[in-house]
C-alpha positions as a Markdown table, in Angstrom:
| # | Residue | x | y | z |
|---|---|---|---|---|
| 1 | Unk | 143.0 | 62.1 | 91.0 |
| 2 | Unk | 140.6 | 64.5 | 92.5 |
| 3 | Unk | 140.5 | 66.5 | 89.1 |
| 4 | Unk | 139.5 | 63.0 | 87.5 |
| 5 | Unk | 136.6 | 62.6 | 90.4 |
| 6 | Unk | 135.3 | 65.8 | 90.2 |
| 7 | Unk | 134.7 | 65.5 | 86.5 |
| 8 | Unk | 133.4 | 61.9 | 86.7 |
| 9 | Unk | 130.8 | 63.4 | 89.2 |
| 10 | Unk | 130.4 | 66.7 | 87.2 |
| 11 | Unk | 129.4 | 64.7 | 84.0 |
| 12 | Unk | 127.3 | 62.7 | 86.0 |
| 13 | Unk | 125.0 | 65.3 | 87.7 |
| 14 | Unk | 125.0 | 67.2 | 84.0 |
| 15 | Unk | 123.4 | 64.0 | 82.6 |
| 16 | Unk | 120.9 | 63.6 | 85.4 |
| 17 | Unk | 119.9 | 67.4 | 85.0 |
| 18 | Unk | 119.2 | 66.8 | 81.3 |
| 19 | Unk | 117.1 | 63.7 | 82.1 |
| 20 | Unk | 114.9 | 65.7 | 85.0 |
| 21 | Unk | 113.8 | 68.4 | 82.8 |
| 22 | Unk | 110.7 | 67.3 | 82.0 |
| 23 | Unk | 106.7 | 69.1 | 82.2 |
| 24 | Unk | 105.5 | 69.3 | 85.9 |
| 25 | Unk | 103.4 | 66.0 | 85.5 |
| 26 | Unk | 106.9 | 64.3 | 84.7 |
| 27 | Unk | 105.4 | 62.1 | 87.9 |
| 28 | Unk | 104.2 | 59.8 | 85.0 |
| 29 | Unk | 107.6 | 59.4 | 83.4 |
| 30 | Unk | 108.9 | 57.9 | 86.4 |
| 31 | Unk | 108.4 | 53.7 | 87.6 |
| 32 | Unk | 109.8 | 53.5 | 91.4 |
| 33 | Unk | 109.8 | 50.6 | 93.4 |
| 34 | Unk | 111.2 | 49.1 | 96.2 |
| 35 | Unk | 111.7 | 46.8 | 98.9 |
| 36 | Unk | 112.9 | 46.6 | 102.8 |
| 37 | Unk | 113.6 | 43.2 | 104.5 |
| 38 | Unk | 114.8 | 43.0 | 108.0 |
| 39 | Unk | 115.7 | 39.2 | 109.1 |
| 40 | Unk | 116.2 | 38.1 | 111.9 |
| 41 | Unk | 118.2 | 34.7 | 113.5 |
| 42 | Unk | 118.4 | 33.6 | 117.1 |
| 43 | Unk | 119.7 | 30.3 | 119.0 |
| 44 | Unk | 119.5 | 29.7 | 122.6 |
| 45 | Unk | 121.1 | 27.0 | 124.6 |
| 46 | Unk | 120.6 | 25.9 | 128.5 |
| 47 | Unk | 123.7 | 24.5 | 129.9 |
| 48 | Unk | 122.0 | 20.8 | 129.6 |
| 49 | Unk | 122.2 | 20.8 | 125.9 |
| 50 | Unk | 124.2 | 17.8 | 125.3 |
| 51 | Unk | 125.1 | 19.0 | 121.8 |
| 52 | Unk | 127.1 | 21.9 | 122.5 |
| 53 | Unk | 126.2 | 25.5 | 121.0 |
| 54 | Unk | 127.1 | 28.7 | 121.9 |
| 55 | Unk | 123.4 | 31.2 | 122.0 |
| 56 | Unk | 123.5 | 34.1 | 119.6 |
| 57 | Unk | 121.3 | 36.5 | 118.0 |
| 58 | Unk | 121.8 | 38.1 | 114.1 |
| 59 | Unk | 119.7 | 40.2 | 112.2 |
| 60 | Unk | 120.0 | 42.1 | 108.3 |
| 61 | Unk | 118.6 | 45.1 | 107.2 |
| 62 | Unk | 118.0 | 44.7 | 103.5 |
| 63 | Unk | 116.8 | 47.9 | 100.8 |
| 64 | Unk | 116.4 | 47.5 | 97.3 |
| 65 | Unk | 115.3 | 50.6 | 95.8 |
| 66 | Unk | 114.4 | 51.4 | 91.8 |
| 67 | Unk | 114.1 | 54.2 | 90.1 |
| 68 | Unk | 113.5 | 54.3 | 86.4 |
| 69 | Unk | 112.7 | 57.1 | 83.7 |
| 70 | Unk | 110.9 | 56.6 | 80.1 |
| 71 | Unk | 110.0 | 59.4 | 77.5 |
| 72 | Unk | 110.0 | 58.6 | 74.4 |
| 73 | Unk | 113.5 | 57.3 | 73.4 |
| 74 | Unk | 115.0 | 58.2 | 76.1 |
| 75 | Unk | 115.6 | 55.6 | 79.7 |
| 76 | Unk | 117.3 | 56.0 | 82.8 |
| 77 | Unk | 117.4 | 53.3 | 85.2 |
| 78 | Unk | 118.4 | 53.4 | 88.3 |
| 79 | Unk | 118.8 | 51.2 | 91.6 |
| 80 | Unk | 119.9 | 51.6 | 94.7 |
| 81 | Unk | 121.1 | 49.0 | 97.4 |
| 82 | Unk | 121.9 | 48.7 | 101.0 |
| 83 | Unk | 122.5 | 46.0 | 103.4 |
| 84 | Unk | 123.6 | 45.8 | 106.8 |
| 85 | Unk | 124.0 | 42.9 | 109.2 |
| 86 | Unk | 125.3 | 42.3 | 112.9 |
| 87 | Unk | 125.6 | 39.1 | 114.7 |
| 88 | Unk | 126.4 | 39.0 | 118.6 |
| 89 | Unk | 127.5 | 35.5 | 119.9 |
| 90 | Unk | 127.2 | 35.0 | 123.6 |
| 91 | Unk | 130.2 | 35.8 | 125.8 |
| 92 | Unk | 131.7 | 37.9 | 123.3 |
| 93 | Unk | 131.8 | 41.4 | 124.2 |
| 94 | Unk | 131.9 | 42.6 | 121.0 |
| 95 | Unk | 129.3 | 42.7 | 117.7 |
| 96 | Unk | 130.4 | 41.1 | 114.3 |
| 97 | Unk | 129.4 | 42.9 | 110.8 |
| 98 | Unk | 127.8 | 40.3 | 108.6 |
| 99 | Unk | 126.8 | 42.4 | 105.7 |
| 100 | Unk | 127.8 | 45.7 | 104.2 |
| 101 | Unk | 127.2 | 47.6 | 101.3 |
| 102 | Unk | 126.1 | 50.6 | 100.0 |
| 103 | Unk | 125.6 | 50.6 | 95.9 |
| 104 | Unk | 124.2 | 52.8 | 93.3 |
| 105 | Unk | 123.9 | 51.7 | 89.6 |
| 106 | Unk | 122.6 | 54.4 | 86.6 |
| 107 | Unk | 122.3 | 53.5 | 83.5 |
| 108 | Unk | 120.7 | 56.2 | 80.9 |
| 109 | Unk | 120.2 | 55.8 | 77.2 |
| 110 | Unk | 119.3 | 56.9 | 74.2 |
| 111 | Unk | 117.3 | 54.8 | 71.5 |
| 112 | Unk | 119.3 | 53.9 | 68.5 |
| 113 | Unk | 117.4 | 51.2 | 66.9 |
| 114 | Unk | 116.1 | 47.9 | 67.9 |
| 115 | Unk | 116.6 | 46.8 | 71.7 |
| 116 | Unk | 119.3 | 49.1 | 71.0 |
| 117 | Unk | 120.4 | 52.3 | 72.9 |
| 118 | Unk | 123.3 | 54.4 | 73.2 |
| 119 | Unk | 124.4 | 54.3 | 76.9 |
| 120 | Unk | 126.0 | 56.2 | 79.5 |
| 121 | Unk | 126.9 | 54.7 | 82.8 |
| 122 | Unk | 128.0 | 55.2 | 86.8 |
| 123 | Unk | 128.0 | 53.1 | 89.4 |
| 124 | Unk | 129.3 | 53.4 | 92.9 |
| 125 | Unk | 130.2 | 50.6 | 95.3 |
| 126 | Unk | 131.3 | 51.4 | 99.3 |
| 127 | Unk | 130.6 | 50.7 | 102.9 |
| 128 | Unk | 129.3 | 52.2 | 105.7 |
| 129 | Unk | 130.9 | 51.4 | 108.7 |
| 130 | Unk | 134.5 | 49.9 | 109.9 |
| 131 | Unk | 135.7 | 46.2 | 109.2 |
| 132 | Unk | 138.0 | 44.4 | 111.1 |
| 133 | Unk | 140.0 | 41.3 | 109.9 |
| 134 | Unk | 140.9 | 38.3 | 112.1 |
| 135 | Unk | 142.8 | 40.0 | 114.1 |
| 136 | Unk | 140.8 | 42.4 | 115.4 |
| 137 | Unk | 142.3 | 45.1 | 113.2 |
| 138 | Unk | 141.0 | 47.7 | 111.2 |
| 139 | Unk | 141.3 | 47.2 | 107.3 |
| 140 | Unk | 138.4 | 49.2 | 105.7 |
| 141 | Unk | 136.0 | 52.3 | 107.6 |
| 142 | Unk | 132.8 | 54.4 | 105.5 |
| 143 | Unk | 133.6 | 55.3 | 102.5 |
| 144 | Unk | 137.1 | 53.7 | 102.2 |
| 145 | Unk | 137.4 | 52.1 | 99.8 |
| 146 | Unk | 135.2 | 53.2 | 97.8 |
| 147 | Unk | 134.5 | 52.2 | 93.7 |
| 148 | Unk | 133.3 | 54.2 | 90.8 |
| 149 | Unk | 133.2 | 53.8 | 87.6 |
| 150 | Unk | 131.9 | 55.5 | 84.0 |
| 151 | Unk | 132.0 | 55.5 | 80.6 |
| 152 | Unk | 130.0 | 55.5 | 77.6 |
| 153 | Unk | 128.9 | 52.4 | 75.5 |
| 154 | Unk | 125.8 | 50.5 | 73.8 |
| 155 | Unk | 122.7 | 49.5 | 76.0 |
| 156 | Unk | 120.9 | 46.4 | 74.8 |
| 157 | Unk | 117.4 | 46.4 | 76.6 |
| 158 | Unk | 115.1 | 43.6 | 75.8 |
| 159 | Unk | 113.3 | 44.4 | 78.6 |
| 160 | Unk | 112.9 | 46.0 | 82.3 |
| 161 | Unk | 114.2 | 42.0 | 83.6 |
| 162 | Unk | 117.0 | 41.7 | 80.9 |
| 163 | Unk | 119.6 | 43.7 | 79.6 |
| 164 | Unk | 123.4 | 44.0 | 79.1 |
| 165 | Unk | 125.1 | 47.1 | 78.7 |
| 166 | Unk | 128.7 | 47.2 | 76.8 |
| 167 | Unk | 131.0 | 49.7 | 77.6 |
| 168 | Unk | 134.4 | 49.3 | 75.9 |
| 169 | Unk | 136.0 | 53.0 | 77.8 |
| 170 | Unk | 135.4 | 52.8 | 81.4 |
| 171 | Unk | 137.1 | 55.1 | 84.2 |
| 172 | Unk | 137.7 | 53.4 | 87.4 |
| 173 | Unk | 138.8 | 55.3 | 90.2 |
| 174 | Unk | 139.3 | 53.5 | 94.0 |
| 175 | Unk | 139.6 | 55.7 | 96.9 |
| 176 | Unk | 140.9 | 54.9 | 100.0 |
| 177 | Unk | 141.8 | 56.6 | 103.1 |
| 178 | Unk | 145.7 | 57.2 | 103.4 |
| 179 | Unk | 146.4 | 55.9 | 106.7 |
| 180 | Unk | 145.2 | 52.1 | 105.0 |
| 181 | Unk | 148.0 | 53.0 | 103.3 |
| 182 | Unk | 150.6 | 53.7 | 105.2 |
| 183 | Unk | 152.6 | 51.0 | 105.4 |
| 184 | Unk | 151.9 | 48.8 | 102.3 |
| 185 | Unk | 149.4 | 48.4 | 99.6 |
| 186 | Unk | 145.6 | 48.6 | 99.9 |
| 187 | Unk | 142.6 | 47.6 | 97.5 |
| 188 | Unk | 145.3 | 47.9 | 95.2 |
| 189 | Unk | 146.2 | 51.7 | 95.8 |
| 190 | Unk | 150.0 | 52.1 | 96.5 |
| 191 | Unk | 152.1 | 52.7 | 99.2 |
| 192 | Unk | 151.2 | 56.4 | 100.4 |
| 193 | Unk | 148.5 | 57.2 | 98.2 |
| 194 | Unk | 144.9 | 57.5 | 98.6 |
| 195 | Unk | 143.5 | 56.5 | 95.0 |
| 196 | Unk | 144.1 | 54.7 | 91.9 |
| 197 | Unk | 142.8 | 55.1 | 88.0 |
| 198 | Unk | 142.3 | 52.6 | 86.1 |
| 199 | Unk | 141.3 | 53.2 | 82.0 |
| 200 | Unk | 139.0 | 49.6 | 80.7 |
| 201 | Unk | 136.0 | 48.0 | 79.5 |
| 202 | Unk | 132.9 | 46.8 | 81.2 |
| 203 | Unk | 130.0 | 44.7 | 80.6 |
| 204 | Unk | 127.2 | 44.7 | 83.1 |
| 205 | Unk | 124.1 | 42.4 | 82.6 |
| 206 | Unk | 120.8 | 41.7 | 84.8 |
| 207 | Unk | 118.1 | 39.0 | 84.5 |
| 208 | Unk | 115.4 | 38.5 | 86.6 |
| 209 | Unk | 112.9 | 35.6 | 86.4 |
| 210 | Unk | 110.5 | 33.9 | 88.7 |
| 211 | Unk | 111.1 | 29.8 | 88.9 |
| 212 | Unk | 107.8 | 29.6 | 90.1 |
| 213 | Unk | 104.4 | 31.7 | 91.9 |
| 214 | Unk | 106.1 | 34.0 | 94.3 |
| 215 | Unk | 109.7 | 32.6 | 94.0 |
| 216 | Unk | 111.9 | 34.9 | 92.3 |
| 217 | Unk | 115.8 | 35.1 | 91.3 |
| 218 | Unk | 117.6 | 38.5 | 90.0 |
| 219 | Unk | 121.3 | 38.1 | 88.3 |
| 220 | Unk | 123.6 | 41.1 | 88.6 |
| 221 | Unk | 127.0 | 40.5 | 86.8 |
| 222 | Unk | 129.6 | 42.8 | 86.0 |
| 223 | Unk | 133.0 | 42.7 | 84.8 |
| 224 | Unk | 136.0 | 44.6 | 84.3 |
| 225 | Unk | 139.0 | 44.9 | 82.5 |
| 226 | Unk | 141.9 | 47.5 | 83.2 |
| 227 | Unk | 143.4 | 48.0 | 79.9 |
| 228 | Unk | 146.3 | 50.0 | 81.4 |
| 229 | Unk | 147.5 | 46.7 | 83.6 |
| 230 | Unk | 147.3 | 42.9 | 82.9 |
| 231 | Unk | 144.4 | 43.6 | 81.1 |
| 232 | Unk | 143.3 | 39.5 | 80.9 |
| 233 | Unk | 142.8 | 39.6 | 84.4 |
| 234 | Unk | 139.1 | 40.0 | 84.5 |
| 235 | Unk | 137.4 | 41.6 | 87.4 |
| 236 | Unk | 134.0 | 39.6 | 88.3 |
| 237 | Unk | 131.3 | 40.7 | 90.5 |
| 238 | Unk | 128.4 | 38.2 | 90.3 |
| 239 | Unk | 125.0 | 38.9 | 92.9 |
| 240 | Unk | 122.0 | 36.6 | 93.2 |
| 241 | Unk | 119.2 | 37.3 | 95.0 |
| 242 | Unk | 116.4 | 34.8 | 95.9 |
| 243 | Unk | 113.2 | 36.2 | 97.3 |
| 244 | Unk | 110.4 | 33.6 | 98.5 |
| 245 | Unk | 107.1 | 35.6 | 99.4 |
| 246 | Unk | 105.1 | 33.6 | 102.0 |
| 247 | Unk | 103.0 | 36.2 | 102.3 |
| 248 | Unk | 102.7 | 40.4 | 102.0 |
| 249 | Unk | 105.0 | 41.1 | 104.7 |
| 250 | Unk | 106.7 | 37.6 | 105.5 |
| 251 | Unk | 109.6 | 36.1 | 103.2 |
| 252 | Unk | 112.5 | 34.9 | 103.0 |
| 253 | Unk | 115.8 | 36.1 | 101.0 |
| 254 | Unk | 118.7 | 34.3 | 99.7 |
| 255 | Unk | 121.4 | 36.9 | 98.7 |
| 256 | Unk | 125.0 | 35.1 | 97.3 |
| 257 | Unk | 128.1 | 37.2 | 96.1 |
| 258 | Unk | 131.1 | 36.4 | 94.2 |
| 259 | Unk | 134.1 | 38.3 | 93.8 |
| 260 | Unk | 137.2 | 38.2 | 92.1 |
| 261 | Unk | 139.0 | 41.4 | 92.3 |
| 262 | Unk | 142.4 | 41.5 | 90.9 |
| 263 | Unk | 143.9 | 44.2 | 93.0 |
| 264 | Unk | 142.6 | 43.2 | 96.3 |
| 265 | Unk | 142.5 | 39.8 | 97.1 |
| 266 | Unk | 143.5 | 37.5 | 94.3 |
| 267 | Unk | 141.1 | 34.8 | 95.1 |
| 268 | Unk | 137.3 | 34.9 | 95.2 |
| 269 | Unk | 135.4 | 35.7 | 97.6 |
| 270 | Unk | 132.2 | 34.4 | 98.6 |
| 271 | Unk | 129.6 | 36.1 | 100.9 |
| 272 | Unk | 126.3 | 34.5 | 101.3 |
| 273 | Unk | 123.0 | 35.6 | 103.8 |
| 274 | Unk | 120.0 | 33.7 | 104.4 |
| 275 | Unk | 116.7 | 34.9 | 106.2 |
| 276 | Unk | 113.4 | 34.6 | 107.1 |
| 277 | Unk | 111.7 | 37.5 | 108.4 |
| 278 | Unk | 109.8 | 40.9 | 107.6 |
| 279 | Unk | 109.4 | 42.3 | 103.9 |
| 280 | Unk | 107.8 | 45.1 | 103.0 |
| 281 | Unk | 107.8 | 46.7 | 99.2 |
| 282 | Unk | 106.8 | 50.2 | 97.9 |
């Protein structure tokens, strides 16, 4: 499994070293931006509130980060995403995670005719700090587990807000620290091990659209089927993200997540965080 890693990254940085060498004003090749959002929620209650309600605070940390190349026929798009949350309730001694995730999507191509490009993928999916169930014990920490996957395929690219890329030989490797391990099962890595390959096809498609003046909606959807295990169970991941500009540094964000991961949990799962607070893009 390491070998397999190692050459998944190895590939990777080799086709990222091929798309950097460019003139020194490659500058103009290059389209990056971004956006941080930090929202914040409180509630307060005196002992005379008739309604009941417990006081607590919450706050996310939001960063949406592109970075995209174009020369000639030749694109590589890239994004990067993080979000953390913490709520505290009062009375409990103890924080509660409410969002996180640490993502990175590339996606480079070559023209091949059309809205057309040959296509390469990677995309890497983890966490950065420890998760706790309901019983207050430990089921996930950084980096474990953590989700990548690559493989060649066609790129259709109408434009920068819609595309879908097809990608019919996808390695997926899930890592996962051993001691998750241990005793049973874990993100679908067996008994005693620390990863697990899987051998499938992909499809991975993004739209973005605004509904109306500074109201937008972008569509992330990928799915995923193992070819070398009940390959008609499909693996979805589905993201929307609402962002409502009030103004240049005031918005709010609407960010839903579906899941249905066939190894894991064999159910879906629905995270879904709503804000208003300070946004700031670059």
């Amino acid at each position: 499994m390491k070998k397999i890693a190692f050459s998944l990254v190895l590939l990777f940085a080799i086709i990222s070293i091929h798309a950097q060498e460019t003139p020194k004003d490659s500058t103009k090749f290059w389209t990056k931006k971004g956006n941080i959002s930090l929202l914040f929620n409180q509630s307060a209650y005196n002992k005379q509130w008739l309604g009941g309600g417990t006081s607590n605070v919450a706050g996310n940390f939001g960063l949406n980060y592109d970075f995209n190349y174009k020369k000639g026929d030749v694109v590589w798009d890239n994004k990067f995403i993080l979000g953390y949350g913490l709520s505290k309730i009062k009375g409990d001694e103890k924080t509660a995670k409410t969002d996180d995730r640490l993502e990175l999507n590339s996606l480079w191509g070559k023209k091949a005719k059309g809205d057309w490009y040959y296509s390469i993928f990677f995309n890497l999916k983890t966490q950065m700090d420890s998760g706790f169930d309901k019983n207050g014990v430990r089921i996930s920490h950084f980096f474990s587990p953590s989700y990548f996957q690559f493989g060649p395929g066609m790129w259709w690219k109408k434009s920068n807000n819609l595309s879908v890329n097809f990608s019919p030989a996808t390695a997926k490797l899930i890592l996962v620290d051993d001691h998750f391990t241990q005793f049973g099962p874990s993100f679908g890595v067996l008994q005693g091990d620390n990863s697990r390959f899987e051998f499938g096809a992909s499809i991975q498609g993004y739209y973005k659209f605004n509904i109306m003046t500074n109201v937008s909606i972008e569509n992330r959807l990928n799915l995923y089927s193992n070819y070398l295990e009940n390959p008609q169970n499909i693996d979805v991941d589905y993201q929307m993200n609402v962002l409502l500009k009030i103004n240049k540094y005031l918005s709010a964000n609407v960010a839903v997540q579906a899941i249905y991961d066939d190894n894991s949990v064999q159910a879906v799962q629905v995270r879904e965080v709503f804000g208003l607070g300070v946004n700031y893009g670059f």
